[in-house]
N, C-alpha and C positions, 0 to 999 in steps of 0.2 A: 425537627431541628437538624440543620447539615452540621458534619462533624467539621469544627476546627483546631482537631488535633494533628500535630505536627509530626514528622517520622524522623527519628537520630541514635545516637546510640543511647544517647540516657532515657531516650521512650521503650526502647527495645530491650533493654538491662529494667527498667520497670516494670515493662509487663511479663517478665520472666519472673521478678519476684511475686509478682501478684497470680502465677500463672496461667497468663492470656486468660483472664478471664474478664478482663473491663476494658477492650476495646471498644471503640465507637464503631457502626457502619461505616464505610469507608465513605458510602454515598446515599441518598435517602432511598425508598421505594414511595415515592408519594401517592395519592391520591389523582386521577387526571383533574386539571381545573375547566371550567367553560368556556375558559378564551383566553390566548395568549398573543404574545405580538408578532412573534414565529415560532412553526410548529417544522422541524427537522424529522423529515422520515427518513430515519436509518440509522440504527445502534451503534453501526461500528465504527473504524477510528474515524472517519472521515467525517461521519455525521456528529462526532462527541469533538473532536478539536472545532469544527466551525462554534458549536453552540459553546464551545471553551473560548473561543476572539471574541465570540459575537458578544460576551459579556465582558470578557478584559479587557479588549480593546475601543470597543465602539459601546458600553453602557447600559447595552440591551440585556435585561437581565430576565423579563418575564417571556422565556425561551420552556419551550418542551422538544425535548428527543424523545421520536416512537418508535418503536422496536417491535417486532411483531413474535420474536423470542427473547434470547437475552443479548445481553450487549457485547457485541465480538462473538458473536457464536455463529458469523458467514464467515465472507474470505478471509478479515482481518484477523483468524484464528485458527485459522491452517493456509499458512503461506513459510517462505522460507526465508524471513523477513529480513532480506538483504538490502543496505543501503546504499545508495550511491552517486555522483550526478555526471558519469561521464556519459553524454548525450551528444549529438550533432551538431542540432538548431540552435541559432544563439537563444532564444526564446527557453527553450528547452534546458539548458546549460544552466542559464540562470536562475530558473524556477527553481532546478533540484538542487540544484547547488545553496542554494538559501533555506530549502525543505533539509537539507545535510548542516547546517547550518545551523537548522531549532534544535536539530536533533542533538547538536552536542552540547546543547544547552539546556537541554528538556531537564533532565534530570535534578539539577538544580531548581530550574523555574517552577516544576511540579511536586516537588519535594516527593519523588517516587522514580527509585530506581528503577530505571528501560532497560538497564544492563547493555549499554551501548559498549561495542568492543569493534575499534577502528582497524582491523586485524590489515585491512588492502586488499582489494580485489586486483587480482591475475590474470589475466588474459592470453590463453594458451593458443596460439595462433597455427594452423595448419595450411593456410594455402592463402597464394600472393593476393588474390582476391580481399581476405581478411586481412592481412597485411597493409594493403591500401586504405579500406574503410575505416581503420584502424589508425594509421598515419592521420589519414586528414579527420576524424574527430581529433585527435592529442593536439592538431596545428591548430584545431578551433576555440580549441578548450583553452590550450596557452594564447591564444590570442587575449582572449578574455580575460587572462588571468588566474587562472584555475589551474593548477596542477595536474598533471597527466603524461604520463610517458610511456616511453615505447622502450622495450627491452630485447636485447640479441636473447638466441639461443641459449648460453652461456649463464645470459643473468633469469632467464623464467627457472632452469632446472637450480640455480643456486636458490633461487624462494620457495622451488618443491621439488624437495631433492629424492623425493616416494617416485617420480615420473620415471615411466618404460624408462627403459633402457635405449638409446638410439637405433641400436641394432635389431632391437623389436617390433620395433612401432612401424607399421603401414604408411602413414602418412609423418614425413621428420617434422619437427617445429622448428616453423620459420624465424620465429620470432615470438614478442607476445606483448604487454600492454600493462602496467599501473597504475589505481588510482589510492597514494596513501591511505587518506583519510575516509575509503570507503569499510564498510566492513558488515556487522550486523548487529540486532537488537531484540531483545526481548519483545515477540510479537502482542501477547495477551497484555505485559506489561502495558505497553504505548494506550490501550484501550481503560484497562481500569486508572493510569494516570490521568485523561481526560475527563473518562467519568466524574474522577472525585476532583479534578479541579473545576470542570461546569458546574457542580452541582454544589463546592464550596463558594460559590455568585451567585445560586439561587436558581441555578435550571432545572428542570423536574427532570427527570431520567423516566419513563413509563415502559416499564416491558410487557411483554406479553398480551400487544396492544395491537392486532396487524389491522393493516388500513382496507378499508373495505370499498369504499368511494370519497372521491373529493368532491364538494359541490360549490358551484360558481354563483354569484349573486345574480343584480339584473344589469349593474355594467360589463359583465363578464368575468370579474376579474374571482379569485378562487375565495371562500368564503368560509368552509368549514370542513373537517375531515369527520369520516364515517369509521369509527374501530370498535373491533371486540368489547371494549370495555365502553363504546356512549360516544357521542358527537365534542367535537372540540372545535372552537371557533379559534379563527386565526387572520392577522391582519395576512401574512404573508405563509408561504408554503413554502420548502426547501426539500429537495430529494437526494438524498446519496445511499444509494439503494444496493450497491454493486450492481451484480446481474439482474437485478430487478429492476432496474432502472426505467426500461423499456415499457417494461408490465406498467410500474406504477405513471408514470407519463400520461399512458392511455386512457386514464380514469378520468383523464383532460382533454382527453380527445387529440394528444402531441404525439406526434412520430417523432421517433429520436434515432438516429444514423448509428445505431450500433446492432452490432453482433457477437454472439457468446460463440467460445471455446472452450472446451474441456483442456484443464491441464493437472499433471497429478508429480506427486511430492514423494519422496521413500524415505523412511529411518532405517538407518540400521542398526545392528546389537552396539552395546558402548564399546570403547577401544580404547586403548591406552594414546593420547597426544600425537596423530601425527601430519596434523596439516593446520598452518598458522595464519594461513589467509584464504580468504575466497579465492574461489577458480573456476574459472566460465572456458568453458572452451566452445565456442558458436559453430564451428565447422563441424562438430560430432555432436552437437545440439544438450550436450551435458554441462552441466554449474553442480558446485559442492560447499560446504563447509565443513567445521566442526565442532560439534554444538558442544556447550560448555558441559554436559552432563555425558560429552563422550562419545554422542553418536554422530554416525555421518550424515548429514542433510543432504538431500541430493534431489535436483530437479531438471528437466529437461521439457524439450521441443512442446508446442500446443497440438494437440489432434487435430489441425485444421481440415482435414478434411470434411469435415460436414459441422453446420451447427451444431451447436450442443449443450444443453441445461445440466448435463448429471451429475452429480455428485459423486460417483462411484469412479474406480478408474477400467483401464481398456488394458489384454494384454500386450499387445503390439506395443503399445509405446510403451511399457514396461520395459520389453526387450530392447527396443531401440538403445533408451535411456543405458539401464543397464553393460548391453554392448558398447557404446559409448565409454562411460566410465571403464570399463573392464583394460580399454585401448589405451587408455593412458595410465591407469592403476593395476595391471594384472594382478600388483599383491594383493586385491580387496577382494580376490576369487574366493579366498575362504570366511570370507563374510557372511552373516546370515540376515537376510532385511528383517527388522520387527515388523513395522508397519507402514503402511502408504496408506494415500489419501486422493482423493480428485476435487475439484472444484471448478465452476462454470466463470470463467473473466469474461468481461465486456470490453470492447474492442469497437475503439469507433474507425471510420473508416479512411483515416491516414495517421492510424497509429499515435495521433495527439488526446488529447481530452478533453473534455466540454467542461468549462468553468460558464456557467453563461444565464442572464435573464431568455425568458420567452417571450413568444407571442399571447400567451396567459397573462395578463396582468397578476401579480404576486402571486407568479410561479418562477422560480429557479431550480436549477440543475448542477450537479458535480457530477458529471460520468466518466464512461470511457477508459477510465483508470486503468492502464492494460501494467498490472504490477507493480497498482499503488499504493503497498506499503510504505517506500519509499519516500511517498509522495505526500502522508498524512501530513505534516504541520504544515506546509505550505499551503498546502492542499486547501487543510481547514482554514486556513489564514486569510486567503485569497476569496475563499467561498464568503467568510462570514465580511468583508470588505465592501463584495459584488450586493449582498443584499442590505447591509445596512445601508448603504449611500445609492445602491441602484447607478453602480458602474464600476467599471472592470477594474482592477487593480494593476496597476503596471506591470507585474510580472506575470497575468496572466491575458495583458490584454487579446494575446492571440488565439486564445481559446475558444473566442464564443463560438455558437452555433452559424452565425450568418456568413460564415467560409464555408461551409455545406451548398449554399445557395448561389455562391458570388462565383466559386468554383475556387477560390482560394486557399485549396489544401494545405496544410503543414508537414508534411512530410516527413515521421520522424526516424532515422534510420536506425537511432541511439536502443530505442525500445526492443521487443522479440515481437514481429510482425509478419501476424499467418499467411499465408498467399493461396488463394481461388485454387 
């Protein structure tokens, strides 16, 4: 039975008198069934918000998500989950813009705190180059309607006032960039709020079920999935795999236009308060926050130099990063990192994303996602739209695959996009 227990303060003053001891699962562990109407391969956010519309929105209820571990235990659970939608393309704009959009709604709609904190992203500008790119997104972004501005010298060091000294710094800042309402969000949160709202509609959640083959009928079209735990029949098949995306495709015999990066994340020790928005600075390839428990999140530049699956990180771009940070924060010299991390993004190849049917008959894809936390509810929104009705949603219609072919790139400049 899925739990439909609601979370407030008079649940929470409850189970303290009772001392948490009669919680409900938050979500079931069911049994796999022998056939369902779609079968979603991939735990994490991306795959639990579509099978979270695909039932709220469009009625589809006898849905399965498979996980080949647990749910959010890939990207969606070490990333630096920063929100945001200042992008370039108008396409792009308003995708993430409306994916910023669920977001500050999520928490309400899911009765599960994401711990959404609209703190603002900063944008520390060091050379006229970013200064321009820079301009003409904020001109595209107001054009649209969407807030974004451009800030002097004067107003970047008044929002962080930690910043070198001018007399310091190698490179002066030009200038720099705001978007309010960006900020950040409880990563792990976002995945178990999905969880328990699919699975309070009746989606089965199956972990520890990795997929082993897909097989296609005799019109071709996909027919049953092959897992650790027994065959599962399926009207239709869905992939959002992250990095796997590629892998699992192939079990179709589908090439899919992307390529993985290594990119890796730092904590460091807690600190006492002293930076109150994000801060990206592009031209030293370092972004920051400050996580609510005190430490620094801190991420930078992709190893683009060579493909790469690993999970582990590299020390060159340690230092990079680090050096980096050091340029604009000398005071964090006496910081001590606790932990990093790496992980493998998938990167399609004009930095857009693949929202899109195939040449599979009921096969679909969500890839691409080059740092798409951000990008969950829409994300899933969009995905679970494309296969309930089998066609593109309007804010995604520029994603499919057949601009790979047409020659019709998207070109997104908004994204962090490796170069050859």
């Amino acid at each position: 039975m899925r739990s439909d227990q609601r979370y407030s303060i008079f649940t929470l003053i409850g189970g303290a008198v009772r001392a948490h001891r009669h919680w409900k699962p938050a979500w079931r562990n069911p049994q796999p069934k022998t056939h369902y109407d779609v079968v979603i391969i991939g735990g994490g956010g991306h795959g639990l918000a579509t099978a979270y519309y695909l039932a709220k929105n469009h009625g589809i209820h006898n849905v399965a998500v498979v996980e080949r571990n647990w749910i959010g235990g890939g990207n969606s659970g070490r990333n630096t989950a920063v929100v945001r939608s200042n992008y370039l393309r108008d396409i792009s704009i308003q995708f993430f813009d409306k994916s910023l959009q669920l977001y500050e709604g999520l928490s309400r709609e899911l009765n599960y705190n994401i711990m959404l904190s609209q703190r603002s992203e900063v944008d520390v500008l060091l050379t006229t180059v970013s200064m321009r790119n820079m301009r003409r997104r904020a001109l595209n972004m107001n054009r649209l309607g969407i807030e974004f501005q451009m800030l002097t010298p004067d107003q970047v060091r008044e929002r962080i006032p930690i910043l070198a000294p001018m007399e310091n710094c190698r490179l002066p800042i030009l200038g720099g960039s705001i978007q309010e309402r960006a900020g950040i969000a409880r990563h792990d949160a976002i995945v178990w709020g999905y969880a328990r709202g699919a699975d309070s509609y009746g989606v089965d959640i199956i972990q520890n079920a990795e997929v082993t083959a897909i097989r296609r009928g005799n019109d071709g079209a996909v027919a049953e999935i092959e897992t650790s735990r027994g065959r599962i029949k399926a009207n239709k098949i869905a992939i959002a795999t992250g990095n796997e995306n590629a892998a699992v495709a192939s079990l179709v015999d589908l090439r899919l236009p992307l390529r993985c990066y290594n990119l890796q994340a730092f904590v460091s020790e807690p600190i006492k308060p002293v930076l109150d928005v994000v801060v990206n600075c592009p031209d030293l390839g370092v972004y920051l926050s400050h996580s609510d428990k005190g430490e620094l999140v801190i991420g930078g530049a992709t190893d683009a130099q060579q493909i790469s699956f690993r999970k582990g990180g590299k020390f060159p771009m340690l230092e990079d990063t680090i050096s980096g940070l050091l340029e604009l924060f000398p005071s964090f010299r006496r910081l001590k990192l606790m932990r990093q991390w790496g992980g493998a993004l998938e990167f399609a190849q004009d930095g857009s994303p693949i929202v899109s049917l195939t040449d599979v008959k009921g096969f679909y894809v969500s890839a691409g996602w080059w740092g798409g936390f951000k990008a969950i509810p829409a994300g899933g929104m969009t995905f679970a739209h494309l296969i309930a009705r089998d066609e593109p949603h309007q804010l995604a219609a520029g994603y499919g695959m057949e601009r790979f072919s047409t020659l019709n790139y998207l070109l997104e400049g908004g994204t962090t996009v490796p170069t050859d």
